[in-house]
C-alpha positions, -999 to 999 in steps of 0.1 A, spaced: 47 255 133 38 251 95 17 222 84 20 226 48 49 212 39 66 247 30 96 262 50 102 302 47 135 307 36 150 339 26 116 351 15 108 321 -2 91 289 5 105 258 2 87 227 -2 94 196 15 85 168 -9 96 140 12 123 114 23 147 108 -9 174 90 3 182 70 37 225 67 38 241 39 60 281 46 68 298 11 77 331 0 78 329 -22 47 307 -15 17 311 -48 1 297 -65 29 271 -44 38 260 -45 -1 258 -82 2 237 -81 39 214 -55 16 211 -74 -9 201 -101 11 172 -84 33 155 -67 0 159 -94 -26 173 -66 -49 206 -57 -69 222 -24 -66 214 3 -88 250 17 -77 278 -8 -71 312 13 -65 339 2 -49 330 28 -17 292 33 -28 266 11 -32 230 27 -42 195 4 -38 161 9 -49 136 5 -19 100 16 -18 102 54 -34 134 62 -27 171 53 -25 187 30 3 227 43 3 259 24 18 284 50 21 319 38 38 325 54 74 344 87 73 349 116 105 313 133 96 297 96 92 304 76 120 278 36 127 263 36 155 230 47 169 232 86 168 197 100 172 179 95 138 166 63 128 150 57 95 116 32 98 107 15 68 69 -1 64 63 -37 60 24 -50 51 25 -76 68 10 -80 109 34 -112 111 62 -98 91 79 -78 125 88 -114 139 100 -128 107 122 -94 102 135 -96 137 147 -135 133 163 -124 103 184 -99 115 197 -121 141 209 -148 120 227 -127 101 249 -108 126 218 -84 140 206 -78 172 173 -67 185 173 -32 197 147 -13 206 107 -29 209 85 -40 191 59 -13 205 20 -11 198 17 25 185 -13 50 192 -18 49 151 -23 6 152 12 6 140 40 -19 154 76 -3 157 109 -20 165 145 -12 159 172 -40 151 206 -33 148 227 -45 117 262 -65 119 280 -28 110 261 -8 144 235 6 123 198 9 136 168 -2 115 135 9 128 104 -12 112 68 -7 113 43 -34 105 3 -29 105 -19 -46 132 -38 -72 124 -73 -65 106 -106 -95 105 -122 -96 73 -159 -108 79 -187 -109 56 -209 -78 56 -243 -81 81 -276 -58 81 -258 -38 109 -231 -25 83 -254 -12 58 -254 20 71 -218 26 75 -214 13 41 -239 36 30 -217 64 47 -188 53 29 -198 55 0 -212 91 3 -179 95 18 -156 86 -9 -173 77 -36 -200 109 -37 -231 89 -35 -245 56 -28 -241 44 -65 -214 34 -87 -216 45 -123 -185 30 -147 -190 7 -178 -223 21 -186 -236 -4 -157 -251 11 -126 -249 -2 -90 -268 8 -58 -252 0 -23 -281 -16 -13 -276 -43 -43 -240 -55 -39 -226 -80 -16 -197 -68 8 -168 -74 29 -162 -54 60 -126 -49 77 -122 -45 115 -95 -35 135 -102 -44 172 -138 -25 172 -133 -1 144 -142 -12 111 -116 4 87 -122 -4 49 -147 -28 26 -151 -45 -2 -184 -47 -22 -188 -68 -53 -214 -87 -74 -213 -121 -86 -231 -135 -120 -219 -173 -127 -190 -176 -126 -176 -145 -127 -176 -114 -105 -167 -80 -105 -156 -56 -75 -173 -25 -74 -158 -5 -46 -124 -10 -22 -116 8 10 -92 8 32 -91 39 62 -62 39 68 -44 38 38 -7 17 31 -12 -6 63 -19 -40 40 -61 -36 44 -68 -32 11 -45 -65 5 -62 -82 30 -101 -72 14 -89 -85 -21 -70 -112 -10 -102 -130 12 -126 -118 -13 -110 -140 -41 -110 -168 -12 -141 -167 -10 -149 -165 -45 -131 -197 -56 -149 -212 -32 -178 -203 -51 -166 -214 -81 -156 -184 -95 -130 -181 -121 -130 -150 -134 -126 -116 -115 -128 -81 -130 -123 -46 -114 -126 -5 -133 -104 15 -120 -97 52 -132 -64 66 -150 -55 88 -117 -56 53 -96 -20 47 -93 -17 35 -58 -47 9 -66 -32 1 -100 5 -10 -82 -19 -29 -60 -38 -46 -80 -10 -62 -107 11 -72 -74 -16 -92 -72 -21 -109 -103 -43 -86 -121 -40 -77 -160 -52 -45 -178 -78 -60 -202 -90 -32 -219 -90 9 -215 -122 27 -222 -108 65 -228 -133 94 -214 -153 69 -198 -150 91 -166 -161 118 -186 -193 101 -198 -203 89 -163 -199 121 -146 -229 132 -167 -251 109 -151 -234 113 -116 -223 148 -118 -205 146 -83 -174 128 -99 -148 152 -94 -129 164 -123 -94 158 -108 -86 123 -86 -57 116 -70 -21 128 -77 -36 158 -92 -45 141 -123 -75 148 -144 -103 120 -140 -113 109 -176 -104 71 -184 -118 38 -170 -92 9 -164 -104 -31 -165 -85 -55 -152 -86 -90 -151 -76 -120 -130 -85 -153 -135 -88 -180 -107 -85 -219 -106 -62 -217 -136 -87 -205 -162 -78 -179 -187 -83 -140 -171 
């Protein structure tokens, strides 16, 4: 078994990129584009008379009208699709069953902290869902210094921060710590000046299971309870994951400081030279939100 995401084929390899395209055959397109519509909040990119095309996540979500090849039902495969929120599951289940739906399968506490349940739609379709479990955000205590200090190595190459031409040791900044059950699985560190302040670092291990949301989404909590109104964040150009994160959240690109990377990896020279998606490290990103209805 290959774990590299290439197949051998003829003598070649073909890579597997990923999902593209999830197709539901029902009996009646127009009323499966409307129950669709419906559960994602979203128009049709396609709207044919026989098929109907939507935009979900990365890829396509398809209603195709049932032919011999393409029978409803429950045949084998069933395609999952993520929600980031712990309390979501119930609210998708109750969903489903006022609109024609029925509970199917679950919900089931995976081995990975993820929840999965089927439902099925009004047309015999199964939908499987996974949710996250739920993570406690707690303020940082003496006995996570060293872990933080671990992280940081970790993924950040060191235990300082250089961006901005500012510096900033982990010893120095205040944090927030996420737990699972026992397991502490991301952080947020920040420092405060008046009434602003500024992340420095977010974690989250592992990645697309609504930690990160739930670290930014406490730590501005607590900051308007402070009295804060103005956050900021730098983020690099590669960043793309954190950059959909961040403006889902209300945060604005204030200003782009090109080749700041570049500048900063002379005075930490274990910056790598190419972050994530492949893309060469070189600019610095700040964003902005502002909170209690100030100006970001």
């Amino acid at each position: 078994m290959r774990h590299d995401g290439l197949h051998p084929l003829g003598g070649a390899a073909v890579r597997i990129r990923g999902w593209a395209e999830v197709t539901y055959f029902v009996p009646d397109v127009r009323a499966a584009r409307d129950f669709v519509s419906q559960l994602t909040g979203r128009v049709p990119l396609l709207d044919k008379e026989n098929l109907c095309q939507f935009a979900v996540g990365d890829g396509r979500l398809t209603i195709h009208p049932l032919d011999p090849k393409g029978p409803a039902g429950v045949a084998g495969q069933v395609a999952y699709w993520r929600l980031e929120d712990p309390d979501a599951m119930a609210h998708m289940i109750e969903w489903f069953e006022t609109h024609g739906g029925q509970r199917y399968r679950g919900p089931m506490s995976g081995p990975d902290g993820w929840t999965a349940c089927q439902v099925r739609d009004p047309f015999g379709n199964a939908w499987g869902f996974l949710a996250p479990a739920r993570v406690e955000v707690r303020a940082a205590e003496p006995g996570d210094r060293p872990w933080l200090c671990d992280l940081w190595r970790r993924e950040w190459g060191g235990e300082t921060q250089e961006y901005q031409g500012t510096h900033h040791h982990v010893r120095d900044v205040d944090a927030l710590v996420a737990w699972r059950g026992e397991a502490r699985v991301g952080a947020a560190t920040f420092v405060v000046a008046g009434r602003m302040a500024e992340l420095v670092t977010l974690n989250a291990d592992p990645r697309g299971q609504g930690i990160g949301s739930g670290l930014l989404a406490r730590w501005e909590q607590d900051m308007a309870a402070r009295g804060v109104t103005r956050l900021t964040l730098t983020t690099t150009n590669d960043n793309l994951d954190a950059l959909a994160l961040y403006q889902r959240r209300g945060y604005r690109l204030v200003r782009l400081n090109p080749e700041a990377v570049m500048r900063a990896r002379m005075q930490k020279p274990s910056i790598p030279l190419t972050g994530e998606h492949g893309i060469a490290l070189r600019d610095e990103l700040v964003l902005a939100k502002a909170l209690g209805g100030a100006d970001a």
